[in-house]
C-alpha positions as CSV (number, residue, x, y, z in Angstrom):
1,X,0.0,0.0,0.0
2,X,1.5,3.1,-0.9
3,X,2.8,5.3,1.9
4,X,0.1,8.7,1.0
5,X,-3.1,6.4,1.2
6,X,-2.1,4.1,4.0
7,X,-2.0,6.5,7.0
8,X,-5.5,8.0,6.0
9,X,-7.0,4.3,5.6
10,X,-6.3,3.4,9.3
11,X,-8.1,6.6,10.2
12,X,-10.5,5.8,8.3
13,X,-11.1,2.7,9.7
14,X,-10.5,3.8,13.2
15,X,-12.7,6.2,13.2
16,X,-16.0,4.0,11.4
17,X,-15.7,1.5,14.2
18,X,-15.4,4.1,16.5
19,X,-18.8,6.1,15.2
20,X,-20.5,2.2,15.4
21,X,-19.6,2.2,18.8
22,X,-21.1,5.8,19.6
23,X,-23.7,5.1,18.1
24,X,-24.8,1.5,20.0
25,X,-24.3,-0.3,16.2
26,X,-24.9,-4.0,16.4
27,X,-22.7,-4.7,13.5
28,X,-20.8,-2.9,10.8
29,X,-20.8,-4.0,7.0
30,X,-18.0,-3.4,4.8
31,X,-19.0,-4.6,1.2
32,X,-17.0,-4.1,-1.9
33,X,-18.9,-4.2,-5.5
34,X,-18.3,-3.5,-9.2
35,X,-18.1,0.3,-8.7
36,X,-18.4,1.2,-5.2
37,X,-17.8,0.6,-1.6
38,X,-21.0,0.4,0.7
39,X,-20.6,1.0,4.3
40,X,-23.1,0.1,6.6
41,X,-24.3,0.3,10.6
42,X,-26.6,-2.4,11.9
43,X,-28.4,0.2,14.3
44,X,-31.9,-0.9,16.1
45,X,-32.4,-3.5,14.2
46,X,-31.6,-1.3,10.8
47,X,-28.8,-0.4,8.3
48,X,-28.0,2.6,7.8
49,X,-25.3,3.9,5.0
50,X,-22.4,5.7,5.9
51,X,-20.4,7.8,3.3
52,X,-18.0,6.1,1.5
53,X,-14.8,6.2,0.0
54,X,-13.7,5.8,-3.5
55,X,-13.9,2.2,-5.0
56,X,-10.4,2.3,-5.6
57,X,-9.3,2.7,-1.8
58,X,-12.3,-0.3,-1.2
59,X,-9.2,-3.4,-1.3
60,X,-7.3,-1.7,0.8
61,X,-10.1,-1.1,3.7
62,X,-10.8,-4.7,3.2
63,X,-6.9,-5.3,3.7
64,X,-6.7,-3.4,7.1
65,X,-9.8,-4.6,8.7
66,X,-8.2,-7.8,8.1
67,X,-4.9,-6.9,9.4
68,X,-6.5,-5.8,12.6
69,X,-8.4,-9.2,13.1
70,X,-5.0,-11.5,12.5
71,X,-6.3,-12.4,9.5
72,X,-4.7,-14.2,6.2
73,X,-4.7,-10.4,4.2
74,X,-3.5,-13.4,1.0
75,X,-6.4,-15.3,1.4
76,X,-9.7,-14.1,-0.6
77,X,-11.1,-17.0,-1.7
78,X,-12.4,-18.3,1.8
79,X,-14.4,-17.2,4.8
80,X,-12.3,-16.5,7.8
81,X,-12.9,-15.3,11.1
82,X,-10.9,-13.1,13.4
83,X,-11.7,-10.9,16.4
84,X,-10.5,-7.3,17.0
85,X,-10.3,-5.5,20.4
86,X,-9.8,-2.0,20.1
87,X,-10.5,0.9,22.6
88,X,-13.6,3.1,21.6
89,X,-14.7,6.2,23.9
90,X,-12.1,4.8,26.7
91,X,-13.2,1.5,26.6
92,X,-12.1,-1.9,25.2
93,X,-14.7,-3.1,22.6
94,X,-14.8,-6.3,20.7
95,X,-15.5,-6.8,17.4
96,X,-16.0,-10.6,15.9
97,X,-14.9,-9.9,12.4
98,X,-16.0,-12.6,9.3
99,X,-15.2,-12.4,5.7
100,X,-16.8,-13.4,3.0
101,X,-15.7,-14.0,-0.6
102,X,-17.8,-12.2,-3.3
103,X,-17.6,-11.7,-7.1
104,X,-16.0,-8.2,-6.7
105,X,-13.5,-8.6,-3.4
106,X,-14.5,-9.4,-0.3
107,X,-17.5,-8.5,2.3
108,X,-16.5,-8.1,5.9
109,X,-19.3,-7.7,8.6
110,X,-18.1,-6.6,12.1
111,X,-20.1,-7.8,15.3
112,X,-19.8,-4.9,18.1
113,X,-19.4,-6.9,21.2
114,X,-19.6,-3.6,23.6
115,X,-19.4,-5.1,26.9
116,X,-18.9,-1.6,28.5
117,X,-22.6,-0.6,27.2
118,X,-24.5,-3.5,28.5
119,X,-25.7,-4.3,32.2
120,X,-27.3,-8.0,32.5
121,X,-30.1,-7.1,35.1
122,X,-33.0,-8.9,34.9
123,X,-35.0,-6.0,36.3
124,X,-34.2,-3.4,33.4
125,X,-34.6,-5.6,30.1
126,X,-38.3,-4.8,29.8
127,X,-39.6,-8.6,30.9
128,X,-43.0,-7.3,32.8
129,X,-43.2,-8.3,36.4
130,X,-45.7,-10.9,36.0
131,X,-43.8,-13.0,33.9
132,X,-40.3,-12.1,36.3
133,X,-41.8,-13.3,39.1
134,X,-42.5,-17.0,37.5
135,X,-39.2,-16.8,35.1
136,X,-37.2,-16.5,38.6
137,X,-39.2,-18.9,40.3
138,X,-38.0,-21.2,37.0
139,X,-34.1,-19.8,37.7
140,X,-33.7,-20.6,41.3
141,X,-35.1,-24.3,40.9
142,X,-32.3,-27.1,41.1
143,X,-32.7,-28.9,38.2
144,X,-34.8,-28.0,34.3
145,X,-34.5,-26.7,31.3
146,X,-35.3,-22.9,30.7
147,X,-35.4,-22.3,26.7
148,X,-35.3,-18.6,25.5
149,X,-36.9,-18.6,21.4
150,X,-36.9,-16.1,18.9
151,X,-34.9,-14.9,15.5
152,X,-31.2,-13.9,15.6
153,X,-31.1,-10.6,16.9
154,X,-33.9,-10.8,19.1
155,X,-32.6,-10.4,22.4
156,X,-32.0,-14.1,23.4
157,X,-28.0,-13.8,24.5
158,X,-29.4,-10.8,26.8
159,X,-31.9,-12.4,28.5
160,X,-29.9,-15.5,29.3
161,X,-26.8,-13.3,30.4
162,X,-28.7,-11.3,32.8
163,X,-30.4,-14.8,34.3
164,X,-27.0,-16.3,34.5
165,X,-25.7,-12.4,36.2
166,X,-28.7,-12.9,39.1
167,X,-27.9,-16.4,40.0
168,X,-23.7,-16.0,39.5
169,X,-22.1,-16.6,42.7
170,X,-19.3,-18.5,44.2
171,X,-21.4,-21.2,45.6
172,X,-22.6,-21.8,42.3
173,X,-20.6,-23.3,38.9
174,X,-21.9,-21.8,35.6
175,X,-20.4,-23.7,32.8
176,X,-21.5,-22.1,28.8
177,X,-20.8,-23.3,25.3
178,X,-20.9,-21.1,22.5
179,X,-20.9,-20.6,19.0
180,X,-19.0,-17.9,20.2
181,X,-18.6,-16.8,23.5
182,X,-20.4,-13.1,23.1
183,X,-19.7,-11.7,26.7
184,X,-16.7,-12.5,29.3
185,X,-18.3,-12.9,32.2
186,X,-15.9,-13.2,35.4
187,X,-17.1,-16.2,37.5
188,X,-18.1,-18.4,34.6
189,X,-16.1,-21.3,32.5
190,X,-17.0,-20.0,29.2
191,X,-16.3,-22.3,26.4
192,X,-16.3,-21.5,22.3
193,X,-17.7,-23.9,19.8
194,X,-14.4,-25.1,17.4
195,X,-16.0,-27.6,15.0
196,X,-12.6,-27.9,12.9
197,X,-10.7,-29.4,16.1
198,X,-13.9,-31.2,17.1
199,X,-15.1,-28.9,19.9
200,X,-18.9,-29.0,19.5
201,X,-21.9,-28.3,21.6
202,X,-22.5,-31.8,22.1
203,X,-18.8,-32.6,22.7
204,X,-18.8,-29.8,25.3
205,X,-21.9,-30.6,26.7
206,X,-20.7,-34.2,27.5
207,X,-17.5,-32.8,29.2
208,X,-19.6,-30.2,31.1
209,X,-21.5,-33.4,32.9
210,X,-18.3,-34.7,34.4
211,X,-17.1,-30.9,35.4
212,X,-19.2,-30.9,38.5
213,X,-21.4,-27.8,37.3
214,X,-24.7,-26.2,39.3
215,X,-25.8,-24.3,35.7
216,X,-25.3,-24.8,32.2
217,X,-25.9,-22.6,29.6
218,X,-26.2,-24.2,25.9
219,X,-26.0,-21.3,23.1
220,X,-28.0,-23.0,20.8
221,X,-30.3,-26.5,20.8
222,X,-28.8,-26.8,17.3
223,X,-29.7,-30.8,16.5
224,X,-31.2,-33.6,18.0
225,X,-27.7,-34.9,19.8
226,X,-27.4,-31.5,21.5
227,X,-31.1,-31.3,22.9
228,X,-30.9,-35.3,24.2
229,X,-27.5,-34.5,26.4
230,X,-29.2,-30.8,28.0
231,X,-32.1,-33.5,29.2
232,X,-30.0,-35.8,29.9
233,X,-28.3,-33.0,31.8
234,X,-31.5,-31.7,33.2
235,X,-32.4,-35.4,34.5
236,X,-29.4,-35.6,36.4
237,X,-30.0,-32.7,38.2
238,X,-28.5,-29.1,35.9
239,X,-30.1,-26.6,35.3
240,X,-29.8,-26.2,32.0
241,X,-30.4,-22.9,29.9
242,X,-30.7,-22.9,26.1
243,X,-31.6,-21.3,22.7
244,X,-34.2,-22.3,19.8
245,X,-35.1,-20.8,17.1
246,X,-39.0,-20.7,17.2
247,X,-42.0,-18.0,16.6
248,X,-43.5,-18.6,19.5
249,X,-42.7,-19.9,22.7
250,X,-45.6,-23.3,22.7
251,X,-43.7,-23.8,19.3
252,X,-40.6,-24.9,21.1
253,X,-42.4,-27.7,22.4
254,X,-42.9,-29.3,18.7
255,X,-39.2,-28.4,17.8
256,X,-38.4,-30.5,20.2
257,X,-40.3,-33.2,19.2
258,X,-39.4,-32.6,15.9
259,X,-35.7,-32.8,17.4
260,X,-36.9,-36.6,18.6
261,X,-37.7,-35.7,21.8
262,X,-40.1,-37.9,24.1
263,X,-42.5,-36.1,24.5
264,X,-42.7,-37.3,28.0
265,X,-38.9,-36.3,28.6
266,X,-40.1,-32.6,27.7
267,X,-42.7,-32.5,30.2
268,X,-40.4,-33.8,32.8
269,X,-37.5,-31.5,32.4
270,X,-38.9,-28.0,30.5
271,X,-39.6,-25.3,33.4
272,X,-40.5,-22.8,31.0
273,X,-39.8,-21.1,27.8
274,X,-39.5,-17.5,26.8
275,X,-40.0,-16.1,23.7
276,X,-39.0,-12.8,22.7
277,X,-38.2,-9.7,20.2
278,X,-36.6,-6.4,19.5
279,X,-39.2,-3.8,19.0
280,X,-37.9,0.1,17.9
281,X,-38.7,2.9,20.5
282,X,-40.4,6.1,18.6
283,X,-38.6,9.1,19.6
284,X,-39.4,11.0,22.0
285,X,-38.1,14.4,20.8
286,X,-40.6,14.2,17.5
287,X,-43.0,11.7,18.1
288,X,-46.3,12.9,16.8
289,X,-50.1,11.7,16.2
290,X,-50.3,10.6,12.8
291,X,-54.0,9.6,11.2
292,X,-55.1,6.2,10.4
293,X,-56.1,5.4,7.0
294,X,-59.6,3.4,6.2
295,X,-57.0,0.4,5.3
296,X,-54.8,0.7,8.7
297,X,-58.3,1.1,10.3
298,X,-60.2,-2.0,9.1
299,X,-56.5,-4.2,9.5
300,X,-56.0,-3.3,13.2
301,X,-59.7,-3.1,14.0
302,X,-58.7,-6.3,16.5
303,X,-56.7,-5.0,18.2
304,X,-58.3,-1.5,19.0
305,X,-55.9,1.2,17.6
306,X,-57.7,4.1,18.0
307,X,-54.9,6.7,18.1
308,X,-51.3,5.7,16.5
309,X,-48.1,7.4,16.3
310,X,-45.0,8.0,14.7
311,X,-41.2,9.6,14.9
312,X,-41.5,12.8,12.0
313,X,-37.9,12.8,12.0
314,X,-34.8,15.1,13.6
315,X,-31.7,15.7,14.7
316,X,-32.0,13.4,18.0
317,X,-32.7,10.0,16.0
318,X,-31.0,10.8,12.7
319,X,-34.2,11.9,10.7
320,X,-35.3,8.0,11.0
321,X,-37.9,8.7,13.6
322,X,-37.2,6.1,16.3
323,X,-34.7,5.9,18.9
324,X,-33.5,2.8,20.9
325,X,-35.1,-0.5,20.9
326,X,-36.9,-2.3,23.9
327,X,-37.6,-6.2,23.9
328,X,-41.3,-7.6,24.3
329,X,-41.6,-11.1,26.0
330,X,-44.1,-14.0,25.8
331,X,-43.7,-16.4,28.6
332,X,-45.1,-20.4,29.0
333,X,-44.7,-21.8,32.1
334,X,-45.3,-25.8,32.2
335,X,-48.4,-26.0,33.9
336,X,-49.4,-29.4,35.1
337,X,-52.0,-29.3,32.2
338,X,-50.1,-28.4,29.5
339,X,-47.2,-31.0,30.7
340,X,-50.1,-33.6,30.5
341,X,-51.0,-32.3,27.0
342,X,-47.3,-32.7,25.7
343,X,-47.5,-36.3,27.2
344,X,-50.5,-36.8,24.7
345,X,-48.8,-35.5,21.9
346,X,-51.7,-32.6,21.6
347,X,-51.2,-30.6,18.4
348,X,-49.7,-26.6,18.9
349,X,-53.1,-25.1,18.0
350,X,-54.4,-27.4,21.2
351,X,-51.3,-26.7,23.2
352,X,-51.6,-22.9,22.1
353,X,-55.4,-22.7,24.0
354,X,-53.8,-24.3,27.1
355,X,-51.4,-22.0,27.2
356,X,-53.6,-19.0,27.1
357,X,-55.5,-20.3,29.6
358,X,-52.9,-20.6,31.8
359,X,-52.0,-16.8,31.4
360,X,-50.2,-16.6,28.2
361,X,-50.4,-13.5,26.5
362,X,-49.2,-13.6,22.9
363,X,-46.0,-11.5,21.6
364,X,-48.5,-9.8,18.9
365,X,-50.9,-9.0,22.1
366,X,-48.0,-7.0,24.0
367,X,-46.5,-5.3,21.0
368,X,-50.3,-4.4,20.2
369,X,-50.3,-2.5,23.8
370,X,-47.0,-0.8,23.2
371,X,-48.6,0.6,19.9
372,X,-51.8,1.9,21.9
373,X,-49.5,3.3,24.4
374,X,-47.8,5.1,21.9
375,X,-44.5,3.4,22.3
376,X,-43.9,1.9,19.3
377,X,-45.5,1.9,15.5
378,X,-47.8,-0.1,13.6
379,X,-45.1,-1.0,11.6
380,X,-43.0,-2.2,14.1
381,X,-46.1,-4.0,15.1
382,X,-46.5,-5.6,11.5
383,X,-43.0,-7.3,12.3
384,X,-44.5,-9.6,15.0
């Protein structure tokens, strides 16, 4: 790289991760194509476009992203995967870095890993007390399964972290596997997934049972091997804590099934499930009334939307009219009915009225409230 361009490259660089940082980015996309460079923030749930450089400079951003992350800069026809830690506003942040080859260069997405911004505490991630109160009871038993469901960037790692934060002490051994290890948490064996040494979340899991743990978080219920050893784990007295990837939480009971779990083995060991999302907050500086059309009307008519809001835009949110995101949960304890209904193999649908029975109240039903309270939008709302 010639001497001129380099300098300004690494501040370049430098200062894009450091404006993801400030600005609470989830990721940050680097993407090279035929003519351009497009550089983009992950930021509530949303990309937003950053200026960018020439095309011609694109390589060589590519090239020191790479060099930053350890990376094989020689090496463009393969994915690879590196981490960077760099202090940002006076505070170590890591960034999980992968590369991808592409018919013009390479794409590099950045995972902001900002440890410094995030406090685990079960009281202030927006589960409503009702649901706490039961989820805790769920925690503090000896032995289970607690699952937490939803999409990839719903909330999920949060929700477990803070659990594991509550119930972290030095009577108790938290072991975790995962795919990888998002947040260093002091107290806790933590353990990354490395499938090219043979390192997998079964393989861990196995070890885990003869390394005398109290807790045991699994990052993800990935295939039927995995799910057997958490109940096996659960049987045996763990408390086991785990991902699925589900729409609801009653549908985790069929994945698991569908995983070739007895049914009876789910009804034994499951303590409850949470299922959750990621919902944009309107802001506050220009939030404003905004009419309903006859269309809106007659689509939302069930869910009585009588007055709805927006963001207008300003200098506070970045003209995109929302600010911050907050997390809705749905919450199915295994009451002794719906255990027996599990046992029978009911269908979901059949499952589902149990569950509402029981107190259930649907993620579409709590985002709907946050809409009436003027929280969030309808079309955050149409996301559910």
């Amino acid at each position: 790289m010639p001497e001129d361009t380099e300098f300004p490259i690494i501040r370049f660089v430098d200062h894009v991760l450091e404006y993801a940082v400030k600005k609470m980015a989830s990721d940050v996309h680097f993407e090279t194509f035929a003519n351009s460079v497009l550089i983009r923030l992950r930021i509530d749930g949303v990309l937003i476009e950053l200026p960018a450089p020439e095309r011609s400079l694109g390589d060589a951003i590519i090239s020191r992203v790479k060099t930053l992350a350890n990376l094989d800069l020689a090496e463009k026809r393969l994915p690879q995967d590196g981490h960077i830690v760099r202090t940002c506003l006076e505070r170590p942040v890591d960034f999980r870095v992968s590369t991808l080859p592409t018919q013009y260069g390479e794409s590099v997405v950045l995972r902001v890993l900002d440890q410094g911004s995030w406090h685990f505490n079960l009281d202030e991630i927006g589960i409503a007390p009702e649901i706490l109160v039961e989820f805790r009871q769920a925690l503090n038993s000896g032995s289970g399964i607690i699952l937490t469901t939803g999409p990839t960037g719903s909330g999920k790692t949060t929700t477990l972290y803070s659990a594991l934060n509550e119930i972290n002490d030095e009577e108790t051994k938290i072991v975790t596997v995962e795919d990888p290890v998002e947040y260093e948490t002091e107290g806790m064996v933590q353990v990354n997934v490395r499938d090219e040494v043979g390192l997998t979340f079964d393989s861990a899991l196995r070890a885990f049972l003869r390394h005398d743990p109290d807790k045991i978080l699994v990052g993800e219920l990935r295939d039927t091997i995995t799910a057997k050893i958490a109940i096996q784990a659960a049987l045996t007295g763990h408390l086991v804590l785990g991902t699925l990837h589900t729409n609801d939480a009653p549908s985790a009971i069929t994945r698991l099934v569908d995983m070739e779990i007895d049914p009876y083995l789910i009804a034994d060991t499951v303590k409850g499930i949470v299922a959750q999302r990621l919902l944009r907050h309107i802001c506050l500086n220009c939030k404003e009334e905004m009419p309903m059309t006859d269309e809106d009307k007659k689509k939302f008519e069930p869910y009585g939307f009588t007055k709805i809001y927006h963001g207008r835009g300003c200098a506070q949110c970045d003209g995109k009219g929302y600010k911050g995101r907050f997390g809705i949960y749905e919450w199915l304890p295994l009451a002794l009915d719906i255990r027996n209904g599990i046992r029978k193999r009911l269908p979901l649908d059949e499952l589902h009225v149990l569950a509402v029975r029981n107190g259930l109240i649907s993620l579409k039903e709590v985002a709907a409230q946050n809409v009436r309270n003027g929280v969030t939008t309808i079309n955050e709302f149409g996301k559910i």
